[in-house]
NUTOR-744528 format. One record per residue (C-alpha): residue in one letter; x negated, y, z negated. Coordinates in steps of 0.2 Angstrom, whole numbers, padded with zeros to 4 digits, always signed. Last residue first. Example, Ala and Ser with C-alpha at 12.3 -4.5 7.8 and 13.67 -1.06 7.14 Angstrom:
2
S-0068-0005-0036 A-0062-0022-0039 
***
This chain:
564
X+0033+0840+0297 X+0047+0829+0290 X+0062+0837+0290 X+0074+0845+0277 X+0090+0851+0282 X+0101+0843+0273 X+0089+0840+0257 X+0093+0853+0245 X+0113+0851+0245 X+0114+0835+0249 X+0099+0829+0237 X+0108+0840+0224 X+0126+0832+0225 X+0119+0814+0226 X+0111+0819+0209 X+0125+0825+0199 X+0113+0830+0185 X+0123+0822+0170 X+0136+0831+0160 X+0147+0816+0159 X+0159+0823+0172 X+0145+0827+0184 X+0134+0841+0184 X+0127+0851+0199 X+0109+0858+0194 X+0109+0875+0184 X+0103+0892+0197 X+0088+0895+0204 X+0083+0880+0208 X+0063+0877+0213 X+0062+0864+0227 X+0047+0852+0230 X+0043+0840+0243 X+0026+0829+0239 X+0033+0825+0223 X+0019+0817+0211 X+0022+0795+0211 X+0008+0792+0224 X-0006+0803+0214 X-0004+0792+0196 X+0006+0800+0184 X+0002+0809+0168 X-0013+0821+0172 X-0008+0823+0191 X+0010+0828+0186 X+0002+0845+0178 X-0007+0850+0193 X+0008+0846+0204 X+0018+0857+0192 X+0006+0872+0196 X+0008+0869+0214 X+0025+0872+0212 X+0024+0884+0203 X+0033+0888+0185 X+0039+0903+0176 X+0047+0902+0160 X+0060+0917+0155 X+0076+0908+0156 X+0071+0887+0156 X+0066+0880+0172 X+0078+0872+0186 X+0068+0857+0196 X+0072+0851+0212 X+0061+0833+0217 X+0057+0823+0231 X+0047+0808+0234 X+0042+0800+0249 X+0051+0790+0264 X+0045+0778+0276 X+0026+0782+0274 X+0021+0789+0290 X+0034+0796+0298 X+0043+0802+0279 X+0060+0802+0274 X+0067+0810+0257 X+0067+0800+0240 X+0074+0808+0225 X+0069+0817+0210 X+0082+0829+0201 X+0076+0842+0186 X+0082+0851+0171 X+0076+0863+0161 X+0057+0864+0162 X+0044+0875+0156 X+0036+0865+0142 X+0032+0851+0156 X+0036+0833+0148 X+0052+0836+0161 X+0043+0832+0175 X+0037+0815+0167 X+0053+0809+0163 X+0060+0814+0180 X+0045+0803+0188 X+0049+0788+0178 X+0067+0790+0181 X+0065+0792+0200 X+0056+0775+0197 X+0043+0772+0212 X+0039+0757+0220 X+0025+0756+0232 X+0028+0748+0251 X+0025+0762+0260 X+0033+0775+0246 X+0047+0765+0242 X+0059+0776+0229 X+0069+0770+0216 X+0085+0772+0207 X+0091+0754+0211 X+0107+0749+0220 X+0098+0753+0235 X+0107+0754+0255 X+0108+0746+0271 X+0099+0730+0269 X+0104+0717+0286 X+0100+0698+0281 X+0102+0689+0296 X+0116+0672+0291 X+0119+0670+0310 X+0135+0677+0308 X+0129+0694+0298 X+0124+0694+0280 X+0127+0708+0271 X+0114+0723+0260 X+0115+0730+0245 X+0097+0732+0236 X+0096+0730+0216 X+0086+0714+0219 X+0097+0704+0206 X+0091+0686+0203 X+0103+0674+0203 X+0101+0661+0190 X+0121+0655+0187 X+0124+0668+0175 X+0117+0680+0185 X+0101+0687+0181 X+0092+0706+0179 X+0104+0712+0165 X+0095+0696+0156 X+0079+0701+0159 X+0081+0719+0155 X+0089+0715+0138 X+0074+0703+0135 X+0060+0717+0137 X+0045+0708+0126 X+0038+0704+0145 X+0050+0704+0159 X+0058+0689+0162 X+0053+0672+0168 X+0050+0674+0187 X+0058+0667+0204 X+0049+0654+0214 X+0060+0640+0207 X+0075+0651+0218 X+0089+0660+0218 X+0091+0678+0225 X+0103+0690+0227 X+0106+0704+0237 X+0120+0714+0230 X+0135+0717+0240 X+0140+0722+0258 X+0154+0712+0268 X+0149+0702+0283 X+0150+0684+0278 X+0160+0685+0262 X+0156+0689+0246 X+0151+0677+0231 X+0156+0682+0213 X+0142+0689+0200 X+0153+0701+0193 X+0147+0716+0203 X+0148+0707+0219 X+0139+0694+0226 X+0130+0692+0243 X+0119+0676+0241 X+0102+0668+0246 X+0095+0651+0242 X+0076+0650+0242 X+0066+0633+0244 X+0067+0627+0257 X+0066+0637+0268 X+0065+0659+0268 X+0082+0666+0268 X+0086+0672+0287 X+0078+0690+0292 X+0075+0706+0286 X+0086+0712+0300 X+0085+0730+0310 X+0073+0723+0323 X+0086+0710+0328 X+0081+0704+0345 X+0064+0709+0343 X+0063+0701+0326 X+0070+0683+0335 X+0058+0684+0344 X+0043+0684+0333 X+0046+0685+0318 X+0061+0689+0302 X+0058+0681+0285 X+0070+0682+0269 X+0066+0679+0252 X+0048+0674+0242 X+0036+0686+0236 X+0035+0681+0217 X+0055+0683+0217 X+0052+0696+0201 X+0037+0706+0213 X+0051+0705+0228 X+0052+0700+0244 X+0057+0702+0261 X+0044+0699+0276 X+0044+0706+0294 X+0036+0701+0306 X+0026+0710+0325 X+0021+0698+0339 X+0005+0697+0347 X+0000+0696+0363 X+0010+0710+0369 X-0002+0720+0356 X+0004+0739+0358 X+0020+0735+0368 X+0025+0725+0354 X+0019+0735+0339 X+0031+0751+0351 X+0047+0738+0350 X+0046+0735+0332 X+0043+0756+0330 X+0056+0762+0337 X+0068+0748+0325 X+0063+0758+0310 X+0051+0745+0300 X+0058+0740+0283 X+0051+0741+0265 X+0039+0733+0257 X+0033+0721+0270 X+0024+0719+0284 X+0017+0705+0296 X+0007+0711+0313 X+0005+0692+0319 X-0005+0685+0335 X-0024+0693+0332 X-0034+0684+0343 X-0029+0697+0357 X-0038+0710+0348 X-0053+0716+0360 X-0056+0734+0355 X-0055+0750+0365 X-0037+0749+0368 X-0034+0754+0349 X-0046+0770+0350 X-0031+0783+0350 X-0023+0773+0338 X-0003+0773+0342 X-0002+0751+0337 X-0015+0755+0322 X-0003+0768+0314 X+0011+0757+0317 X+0002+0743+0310 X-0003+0751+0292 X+0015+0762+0293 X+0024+0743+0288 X+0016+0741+0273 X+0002+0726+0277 X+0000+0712+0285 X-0011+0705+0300 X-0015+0688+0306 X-0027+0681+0319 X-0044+0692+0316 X-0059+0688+0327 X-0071+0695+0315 X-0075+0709+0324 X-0059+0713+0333 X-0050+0715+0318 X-0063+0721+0311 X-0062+0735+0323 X-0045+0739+0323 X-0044+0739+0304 X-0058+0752+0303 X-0049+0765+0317 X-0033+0762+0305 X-0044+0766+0287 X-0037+0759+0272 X-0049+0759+0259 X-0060+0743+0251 X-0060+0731+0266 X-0058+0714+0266 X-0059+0699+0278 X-0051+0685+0272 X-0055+0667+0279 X-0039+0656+0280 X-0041+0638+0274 X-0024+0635+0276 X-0021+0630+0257 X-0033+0643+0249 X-0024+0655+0262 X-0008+0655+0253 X-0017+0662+0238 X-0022+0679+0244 X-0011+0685+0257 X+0007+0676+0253 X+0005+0678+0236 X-0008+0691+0228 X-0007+0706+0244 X+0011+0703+0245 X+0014+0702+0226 X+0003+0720+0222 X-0010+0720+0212 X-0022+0713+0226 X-0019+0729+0235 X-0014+0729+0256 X-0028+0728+0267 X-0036+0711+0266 X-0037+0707+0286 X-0033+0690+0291 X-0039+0673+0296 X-0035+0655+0301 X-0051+0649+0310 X-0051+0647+0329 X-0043+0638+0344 X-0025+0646+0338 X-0009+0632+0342 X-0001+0636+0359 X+0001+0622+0366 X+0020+0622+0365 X+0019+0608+0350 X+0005+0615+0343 X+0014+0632+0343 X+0030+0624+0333 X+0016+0613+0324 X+0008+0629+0317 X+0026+0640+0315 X+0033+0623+0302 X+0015+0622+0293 X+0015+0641+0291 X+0032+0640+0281 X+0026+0626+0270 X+0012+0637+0266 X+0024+0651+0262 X+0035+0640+0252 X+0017+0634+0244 X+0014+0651+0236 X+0032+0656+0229 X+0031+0637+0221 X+0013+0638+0214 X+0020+0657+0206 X+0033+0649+0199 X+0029+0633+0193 X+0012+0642+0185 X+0024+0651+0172 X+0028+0668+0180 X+0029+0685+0169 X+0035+0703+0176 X+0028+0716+0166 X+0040+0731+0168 X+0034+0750+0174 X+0042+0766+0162 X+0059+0771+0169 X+0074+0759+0169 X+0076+0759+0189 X+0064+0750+0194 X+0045+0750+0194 X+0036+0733+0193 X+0020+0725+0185 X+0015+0709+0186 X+0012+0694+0174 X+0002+0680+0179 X+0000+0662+0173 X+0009+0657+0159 X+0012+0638+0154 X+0026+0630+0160 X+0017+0619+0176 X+0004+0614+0167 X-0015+0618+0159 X-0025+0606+0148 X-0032+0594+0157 X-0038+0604+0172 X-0044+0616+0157 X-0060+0603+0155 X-0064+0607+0171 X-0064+0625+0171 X-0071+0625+0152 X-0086+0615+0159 X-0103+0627+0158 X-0112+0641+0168 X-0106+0659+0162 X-0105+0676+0168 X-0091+0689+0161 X-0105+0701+0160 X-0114+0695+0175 X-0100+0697+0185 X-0107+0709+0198 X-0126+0700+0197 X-0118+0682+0198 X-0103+0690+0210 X-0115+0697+0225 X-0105+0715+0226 X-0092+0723+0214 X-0096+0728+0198 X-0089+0722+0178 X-0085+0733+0168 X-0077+0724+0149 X-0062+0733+0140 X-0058+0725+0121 X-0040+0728+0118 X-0035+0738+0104 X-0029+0753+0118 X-0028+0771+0115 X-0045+0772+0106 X-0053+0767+0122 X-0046+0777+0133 X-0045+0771+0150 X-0047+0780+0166 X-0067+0775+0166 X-0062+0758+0165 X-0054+0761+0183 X-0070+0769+0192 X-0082+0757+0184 X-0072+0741+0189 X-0062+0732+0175 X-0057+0719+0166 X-0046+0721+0152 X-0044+0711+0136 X-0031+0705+0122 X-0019+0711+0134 X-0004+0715+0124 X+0008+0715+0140 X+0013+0733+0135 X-0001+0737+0128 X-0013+0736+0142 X+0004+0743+0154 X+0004+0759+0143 X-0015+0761+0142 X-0014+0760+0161 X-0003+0773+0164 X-0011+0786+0153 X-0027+0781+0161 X-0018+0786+0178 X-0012+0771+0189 X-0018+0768+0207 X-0028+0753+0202 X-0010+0744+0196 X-0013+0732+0184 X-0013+0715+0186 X-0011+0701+0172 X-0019+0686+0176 X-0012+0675+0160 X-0028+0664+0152 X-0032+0646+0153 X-0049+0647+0157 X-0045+0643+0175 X-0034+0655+0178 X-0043+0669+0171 X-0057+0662+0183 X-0047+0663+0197 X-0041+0682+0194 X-0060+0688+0192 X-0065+0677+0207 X-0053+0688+0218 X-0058+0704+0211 X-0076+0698+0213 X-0072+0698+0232 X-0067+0714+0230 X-0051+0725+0231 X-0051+0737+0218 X-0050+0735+0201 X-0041+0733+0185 X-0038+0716+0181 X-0027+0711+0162 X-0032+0697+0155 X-0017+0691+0143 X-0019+0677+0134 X-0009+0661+0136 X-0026+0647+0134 X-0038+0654+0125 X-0052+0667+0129 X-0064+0671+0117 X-0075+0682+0126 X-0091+0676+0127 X-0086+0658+0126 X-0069+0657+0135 X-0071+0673+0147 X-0090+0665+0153 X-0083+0649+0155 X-0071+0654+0166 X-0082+0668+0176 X-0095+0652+0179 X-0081+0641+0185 X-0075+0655+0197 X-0092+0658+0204 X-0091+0637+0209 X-0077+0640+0218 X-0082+0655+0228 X-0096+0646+0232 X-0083+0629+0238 X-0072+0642+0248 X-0086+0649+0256 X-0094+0669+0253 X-0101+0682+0266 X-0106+0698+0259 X-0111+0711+0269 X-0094+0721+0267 X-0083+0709+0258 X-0081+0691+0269 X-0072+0679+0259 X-0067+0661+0266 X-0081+0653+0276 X-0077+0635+0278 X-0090+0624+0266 X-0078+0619+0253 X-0064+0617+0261 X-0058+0600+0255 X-0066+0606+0238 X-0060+0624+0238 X-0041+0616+0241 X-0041+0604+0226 X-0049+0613+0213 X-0039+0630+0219 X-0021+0623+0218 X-0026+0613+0201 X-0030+0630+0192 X-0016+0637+0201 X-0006+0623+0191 X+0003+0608+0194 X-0001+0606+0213 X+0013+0603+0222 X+0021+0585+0229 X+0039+0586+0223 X+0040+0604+0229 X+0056+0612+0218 X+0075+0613+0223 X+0086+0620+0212 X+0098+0614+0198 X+0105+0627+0185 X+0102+0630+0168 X+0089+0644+0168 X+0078+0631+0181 X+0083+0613+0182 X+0074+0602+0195 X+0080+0595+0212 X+0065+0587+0222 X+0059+0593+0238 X+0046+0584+0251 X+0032+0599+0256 X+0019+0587+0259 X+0029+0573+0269 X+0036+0554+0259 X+0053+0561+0262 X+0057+0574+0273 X+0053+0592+0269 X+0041+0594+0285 X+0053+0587+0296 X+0069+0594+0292 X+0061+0610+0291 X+0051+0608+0309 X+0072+0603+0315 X+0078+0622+0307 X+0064+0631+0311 X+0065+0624+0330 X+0085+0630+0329 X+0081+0646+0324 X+0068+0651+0337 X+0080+0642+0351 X+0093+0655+0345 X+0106+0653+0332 X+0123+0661+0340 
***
């Protein structure tokens, strides 16, 4: 039965997406097939931030350590980074600009400003090894790289033909300064820039191996951004109407990467509309969280789901004031239902959420909060409105019934092009009818919950990080020594599950495990290596095709492992 949670969504919907209101629908054709899209959005994220910086202009919006920045200063320091990328770096319109940082405030203006000059923010993952980079910089043939001292010193020079320009974090005219520019190409882009031209590509680990650029025009990644906007406006009158509507600025804690979807959708850009200050800091640190959090009168956190838990069993939590804070938001994986009800007891003012989405979806799926979380703390949640239309299909693409398990899939204008110069991925990764497949299995109970119980995909969520088993296997078996090798995911307290691995060396090679470690942390980045290991002695379990048998080897290494 839809409780009164559900019902207030559905009448706030109704309202919000009637004619003649902000988030008003129109149908438009995407991949052949007719969809609902925001009559009333902005055309571009250039647009986005023109419009919502100026009527925001003087509310504080970035705090980064001492630095304290508005929406209209941000603004103007994004102008000057667009100018400075089209005259002293040649930037046109589609090229890709890829951002290797950490989180900063000039991270933040780094990707505006790529924007608006036209270019494609392409985000590469800060955790990667140089090797890694190099791969995603050619990958996306980024004509240049942006990057913080620590990540530009990972990159190799003479193993990418793009041209790789530091820039520092810190007060952004002195930070930026070599990307810095005063001039028009901002405004004169307005002109110029629309809903179909390119405007981020992210990366993604499946099941194929090496990491995939994921590519959104600006329909897309406007879309995925004002769904979530749309779905703030429905819980803000829901509380104004119970008078419980905050009394202070919209805010929340930066925790979770840039480079990931999470931390660039919902976080990020949905606050531009809300005029939601950001508070971030550089390294996660529980005892830090709680106090800015308290600080800075936090009202909204999200991050993987160990980042609440962890601050919910702080042995300092009770010692700071966070009864602003109403939302403990994660995503990435889900929480085990323990842990729901012990975020509860940690903040009863506050109520823990879960989101659902995927890099390829640009964020957007399935939402569970508030009550209705507690009462279903093993759901995902209903399919994100308007804009997202959720099905249960099997292997041929055909519907499932309500109840039965199949793959997840998603439809919606929110979802991504393809992935970049991989158009035998993209087309493997949608239904004929524009379906994106997930690669989790999961059903939809009588109240339309969506319940994941297993992955389709070969991967591994590490708190909320992807990995590809593949990717990992391809990189243990670079070492000289061995002969076969099975990676896998096993559970984990704090991070969900991490990654396993049982490898087999040729006769007469010796190999530690400590010694393969070494070797894995000069060709993967630190969060991929295999924190279990098991050397075989004997050949791995084959199947019929000669293949490891890898179901095989997690059950016969793995059935008694337990996290220490």
């Amino acid at each position: 039965m839809p409780t009164e949670l559900d019902k207030d969504i559905h009448r706030f919907t109704a309202a919000v997406t009637a004619p003649g209101q902000m988030f008003e629908t129109t149908p438009i054709e995407r991949r052949g097939v007719e969809m609902p899209a925001f009559k009333n959005a902005p055309p571009s994220l250039a647009h986005y931030f023109a419009h919502f910086c100026n009527e925001k202009k003087d509310e504080l919006f970035l705090v980064d350590g001492d630095l304290r920045l508005t929406f209209g200063e941000v603004y103007a320091a994004a102008t000057h980074v667009a100018h400075g990328l089209a005259t002293r770096h040649g930037v046109k319109k589609g090229d890709r600009v890829g951002i290797a940082a950490r989180n900063s405030a000039n991270w933040m203006i780094a990707y505006m400003g790529t924007l608006m000059a036209g270019g494609c923010a392409t985000l590469l993952n800060g955790w990667w090894t140089g090797e890694e980079m190099a791969y995603g910089i050619k990958l996306c043939e980024c004509s240049l790289v942006l990057a913080d001292a620590q990540r530009a010193a990972r990159i190799d020079g003479d193993a990418v033909e793009a041209k790789v320009v530091v820039f520092d974090h810190g007060v952004p005219a002195e930070g930026l300064a070599p990307i810095w520019e005063a001039g028009d190409t901002a405004m004169k882009m307005l002109g110029e820039i629309g809903p179909n031209d390119l405007a981020t590509i992210l990366y993604t680990s499946g099941s194929t191996g090496y990491p995939k650029g994921a590519y959104s025009d600006h329909l897309g990644v406007v879309s995925g951004v004002m769904n979530y906007v749309a779905q703030t406006a429905m819980i803000l009158a829901l509380m104004t109407e119970k008078g419980e509507a905050p009394t202070v600025q919209p805010s929340a804690l930066v925790a979770v990467p840039l480079f990931h979807v999470t931390g660039e959708v919902p976080l990020f850009l949905q606050s531009f509309a809300m005029g939601r200050k950001l508070v971030l800091m550089p390294k996660w640190d529980a005892g830090e969280a709680l106090r800015l959090l308290d600080e800075e009168k936090v009202t909204y956190f999200v991050g993987v789901p160990l980042m609440s838990y962890e601050m919910a069993t702080h042995p300092d939590r009770d010692k700071f004031d966070l009864s602003q804070c109403k939302s403990f938001a994660a995503g990435g994986s889900a929480r085990p239902p323990e842990h729901v009800k012990k975020i509860k007891d940690a903040f009863p003012e506050g109520f823990p959420l879960l989101g659902y989405g995927l890099t390829e979806t640009n964020a957007v799926g399935c939402g569970n909060l508030n009550e209705n979380y507690m009462a279903k703390p093993g759901s995902t949640g209903m399919p994100s409105k308007p804009l997202v239309d959720l099905a249960i299909l099997d292997d041929d693409g055909n519907k499932l019934a309500q109840g039965e398990v199949g793959e997840v899939c998603i439809r919606s204008v929110a979802n991504f092009l393809g992935y970049w110069k991989n158009e035998e991925a993209t087309a493997s990764a949608y239904t004929d009818d524009a379906y994106f497949r997930t690669g989790d299995l999961g059903y939809l109970d009588e109240d339309n919950y969506l319940f994941i119980v297993d992955r389709k995909k070969d991967i591994i969520i590490r708190g909320g990080e992807n990995i590809s088993c593949i990717e990992v296997e391809e990189a243990i078996y670079a070492h000289d020594a061995v002969a076969e090798c099975s990676v896998f995911g096993v559970p984990d307290e704090r991070f969900g599950e991490v990654p396993a691995a049982v490898y087999f060396t040729h006769p007469g090679k010796e190999l530690s495990k400590e010694e393969l470690q070494a070797f894995l942390r000069e060709h993967i980045a630190p969060f991929k290596i295999p924190s279990v290991l098991w050397k075989a002695d004997e050949q791995l379990p084959r199947l019929g095709t000669q293949k490891v048998d890898k179901r095989t080897v997690k059950t016969m290494y793995a059935k008694d492992y337990a996290p220490s």
